[in-house]
N, C-alpha and C positions, 0 to 999 in steps of 0.2 A: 503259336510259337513265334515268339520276337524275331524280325531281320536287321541284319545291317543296313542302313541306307546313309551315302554318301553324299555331298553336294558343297559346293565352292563355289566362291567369286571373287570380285575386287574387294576392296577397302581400305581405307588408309594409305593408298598408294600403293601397296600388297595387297596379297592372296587371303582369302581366308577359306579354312577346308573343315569340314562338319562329317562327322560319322556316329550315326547313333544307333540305338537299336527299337526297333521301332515292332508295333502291333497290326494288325488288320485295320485295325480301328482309328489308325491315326492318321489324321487327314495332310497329308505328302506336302502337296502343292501350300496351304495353309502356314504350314508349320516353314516352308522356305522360305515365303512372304512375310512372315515375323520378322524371320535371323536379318532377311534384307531390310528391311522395315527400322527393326532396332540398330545396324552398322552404318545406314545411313543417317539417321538422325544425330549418332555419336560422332561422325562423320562432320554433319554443319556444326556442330557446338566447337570441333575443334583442331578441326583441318588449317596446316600451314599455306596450303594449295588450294581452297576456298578462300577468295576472298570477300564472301559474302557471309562465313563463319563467325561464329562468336567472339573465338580466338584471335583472328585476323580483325576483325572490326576496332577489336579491348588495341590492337598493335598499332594501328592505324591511330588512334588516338593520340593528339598532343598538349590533353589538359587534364587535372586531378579532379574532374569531375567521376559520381557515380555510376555506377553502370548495371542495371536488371540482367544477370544470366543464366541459364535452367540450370537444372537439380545435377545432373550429368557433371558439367563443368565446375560445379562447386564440390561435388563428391570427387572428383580427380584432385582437383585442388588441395582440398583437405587433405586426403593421402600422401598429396608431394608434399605441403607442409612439415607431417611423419617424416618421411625420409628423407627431407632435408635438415631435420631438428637434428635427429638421431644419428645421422653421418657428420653433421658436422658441417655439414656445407658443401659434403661430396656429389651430394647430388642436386641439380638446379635446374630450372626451367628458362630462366634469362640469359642463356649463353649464345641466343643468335648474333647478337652483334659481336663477340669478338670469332665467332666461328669462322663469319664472316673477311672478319678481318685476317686470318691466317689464310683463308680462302678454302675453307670446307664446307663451303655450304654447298645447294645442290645449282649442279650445271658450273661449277666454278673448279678452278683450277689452280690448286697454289703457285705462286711464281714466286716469291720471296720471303724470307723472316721478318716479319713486322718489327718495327723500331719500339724500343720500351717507353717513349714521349706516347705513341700511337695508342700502345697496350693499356697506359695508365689512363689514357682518355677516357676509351673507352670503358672500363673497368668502372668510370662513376656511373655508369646507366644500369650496373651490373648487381642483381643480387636480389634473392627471391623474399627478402623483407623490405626489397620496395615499389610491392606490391600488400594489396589490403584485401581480404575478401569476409564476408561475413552473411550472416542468414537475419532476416526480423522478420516475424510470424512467418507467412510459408511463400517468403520472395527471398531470392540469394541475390548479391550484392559480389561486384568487384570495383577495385578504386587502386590507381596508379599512385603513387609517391614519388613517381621520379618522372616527369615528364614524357621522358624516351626508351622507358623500364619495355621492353618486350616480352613477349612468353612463346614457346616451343615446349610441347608437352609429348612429344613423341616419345620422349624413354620413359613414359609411363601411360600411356592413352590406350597402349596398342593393347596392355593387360588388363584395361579397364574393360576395351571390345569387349575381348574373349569373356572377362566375368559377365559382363550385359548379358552376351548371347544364352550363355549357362544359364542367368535366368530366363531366359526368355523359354529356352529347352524344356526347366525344371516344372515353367509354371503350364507347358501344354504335358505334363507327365510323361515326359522321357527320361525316363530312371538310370540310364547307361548310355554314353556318348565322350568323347575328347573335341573338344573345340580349340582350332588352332588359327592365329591371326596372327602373319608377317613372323612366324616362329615362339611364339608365347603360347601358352597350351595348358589348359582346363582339362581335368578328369573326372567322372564323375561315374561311381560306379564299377562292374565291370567288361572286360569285352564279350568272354564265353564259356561256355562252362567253367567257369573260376578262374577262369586266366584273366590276371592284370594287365590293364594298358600298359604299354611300353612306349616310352617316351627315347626316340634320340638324341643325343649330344653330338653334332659336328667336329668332325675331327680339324682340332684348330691349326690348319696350314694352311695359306692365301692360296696354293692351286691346289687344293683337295678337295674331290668333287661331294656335291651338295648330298650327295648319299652316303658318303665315308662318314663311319659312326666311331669315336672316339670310344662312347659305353652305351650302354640302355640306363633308361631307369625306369622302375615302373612307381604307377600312381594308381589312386584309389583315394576319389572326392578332395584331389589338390588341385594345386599349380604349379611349373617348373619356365620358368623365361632364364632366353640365355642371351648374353650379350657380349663379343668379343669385337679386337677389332685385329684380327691376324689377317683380316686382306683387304684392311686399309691402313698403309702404312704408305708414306711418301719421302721424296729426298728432294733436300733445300740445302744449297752449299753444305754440299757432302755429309749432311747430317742427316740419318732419320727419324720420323715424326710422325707417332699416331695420330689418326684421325678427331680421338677423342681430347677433348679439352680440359683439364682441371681446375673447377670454378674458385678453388682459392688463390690460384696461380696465375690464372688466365693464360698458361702456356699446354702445350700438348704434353701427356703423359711420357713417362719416361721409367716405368716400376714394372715393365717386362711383364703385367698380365696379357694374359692373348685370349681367357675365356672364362666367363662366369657362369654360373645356372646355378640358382635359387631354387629351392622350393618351399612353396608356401601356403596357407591354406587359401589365398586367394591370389588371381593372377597381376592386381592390379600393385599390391604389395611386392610380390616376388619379380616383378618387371624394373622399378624403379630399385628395389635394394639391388638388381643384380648391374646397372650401370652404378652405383654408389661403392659394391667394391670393387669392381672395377679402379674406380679412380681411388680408394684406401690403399689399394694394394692387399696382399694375402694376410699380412698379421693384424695390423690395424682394420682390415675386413669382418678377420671371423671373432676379434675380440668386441666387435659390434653386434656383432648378430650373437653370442652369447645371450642378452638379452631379450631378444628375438622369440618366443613363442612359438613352435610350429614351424621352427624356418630353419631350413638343414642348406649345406650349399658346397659346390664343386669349384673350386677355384685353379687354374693351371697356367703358368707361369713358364717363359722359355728365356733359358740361359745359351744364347749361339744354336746351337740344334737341340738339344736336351731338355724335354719336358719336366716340370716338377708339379705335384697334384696336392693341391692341400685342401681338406674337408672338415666340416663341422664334426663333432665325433658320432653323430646320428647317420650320419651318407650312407653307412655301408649299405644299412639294410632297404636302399633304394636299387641297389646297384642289381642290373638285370643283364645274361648274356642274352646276346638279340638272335 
């Protein structure tokens, strides 16, 4: 008879928590040393906070020379490609430097509205077609276009983890588990006698605590990542200003979303579309994902205190009371 077995750790500067359902037969210790095995390795290809990463090395660079990087990094890549074709440009991966420059990046503090001479400077380093990456026989390739182009792949790496790990899960025959990293989350299967995983949604208010469930949703061999920014919000002569940036604007958002969750059949997808509407906003969002495949989505917007919820017309039959 199948058990539950549990187990977490770091990653990606987050948590990651593992619950599967496991046999006599499956060797415990083995199968931990995989999940650690595979999170770190994803880890060096493309960690902001490794500076011995692949990612960090590609940033450090100040010439358009080419550059050898594993299979990992060019499979992420490819995917942000997708969602940034398909958005429109909502979603990017070169947004460190003016993140920077508003002062959101980590350990920094904003003090001031950057000046629009400052904004448009920086703005030329900016823009995920000036970058190059490509595959010839079985080496993958990335190559800069703009001397000082950077890359941050955080709002899509973290759903790449969680798919890695799923494979990793699938190929030692764990047939039933939810794999969760930094809030992104893998289903596979189900928990127990026919009951579906249940996935929560945060209820999006900056002091509501980390276990306040907005809804459930349950899953069964998907993905669901959510990405809001209801308690990162800051004030800068008398004005406020979300944390997130909009890469056509190069200024912080201002379209009252406070919380997305995607689902979709893989997490690396449903992680990047759910900061892209984000920055769409809710109509120009879900007339996006309209083409979308497989990909259903919870969007929720606040006007002064009043929540508004708008869904793809598939959501409902995800909706679980918890």
């Amino acid at each position: 008879m199948p058990n539950l077995h549990r187990f977490s750790g770091l990653t990606m500067g987050t948590t990651y928590n593992i619950t599967c359902k496991v046999s006599k037969q499956t060797n415990i210790k083995h199968l931990e040393q995989a999940v650690a095995r595979c999170l770190k390795t994803i880890n060096r290809s493309m960690s902001t906070f490794d500076t011995l990463s692949e990612l960090s090395r590609f940033n450090a660079k100040q010439d358009l020379s080419v550059t050898v990087i594993s299979k990992h990094f060019y499979t992420v890549l490819t995917q942000a490609a997708h969602v940034s074709s398909m958005s429109g440009g909502a979603w990017d991966g070169t947004l460190k430097p003016i993140v920077d420059l508003w002062g959101f990046g980590p350990a920094q503090k904003p003090q001031q509205v950057p000046n629009e001479a400052d904004i448009a400077k920086v703005k030329e380093s900016i823009g995920f077609n000036k970058i190059k990456f490509f595959k010839q026989g079985r080496q993958y390739f990335i190559q800069k276009l703009h001397p000082h182009v950077t890359l941050d792949l955080g709002s899509i790496a973290k759903g790449y983890g969680v798919d890695a790990v799923a494979d990793v899960l699938k190929k030692k025959l764990i047939r039933s588990f939810i794999v969760e990293v930094g809030g992104e989350v893998y289903v596979q299967g189900q928990k127990e006698k026919g009951h579906p995983w249940i996935v929560g949604v945060n209820y999006p208010e900056k002091n509501a605590a980390l276990d306040a469930v907005f809804l459930g949703i349950k899953l069964k061999n998907e993905a669901v990542a959510t990405s809001g920014d209801y308690r990162n919000w800051i004030e800068l002569n008398g004005e406020s200003f979300a944390h997130t940036i909009d890469p056509r604007s190069c200024h912080p958002l201002r379209n009252q979303v406070v919380s997305v969750s995607i689902i979709a059949p893989n997490c690396t997808l449903a992680d990047g579309l759910s900061t892209a509407v984000i920055v769409l906003g809710p109509l120009a969002g879900l007339k996006m994902l309209e083409k979308q495949k497989g990909v259903s989505a919870l969007i929720i917007t606040r006007e002064n205190t009043k929540f508004e919820v708008y869904t793809t017309p598939n959501f409902s039959r995800y909706i679980s009371s918890l």
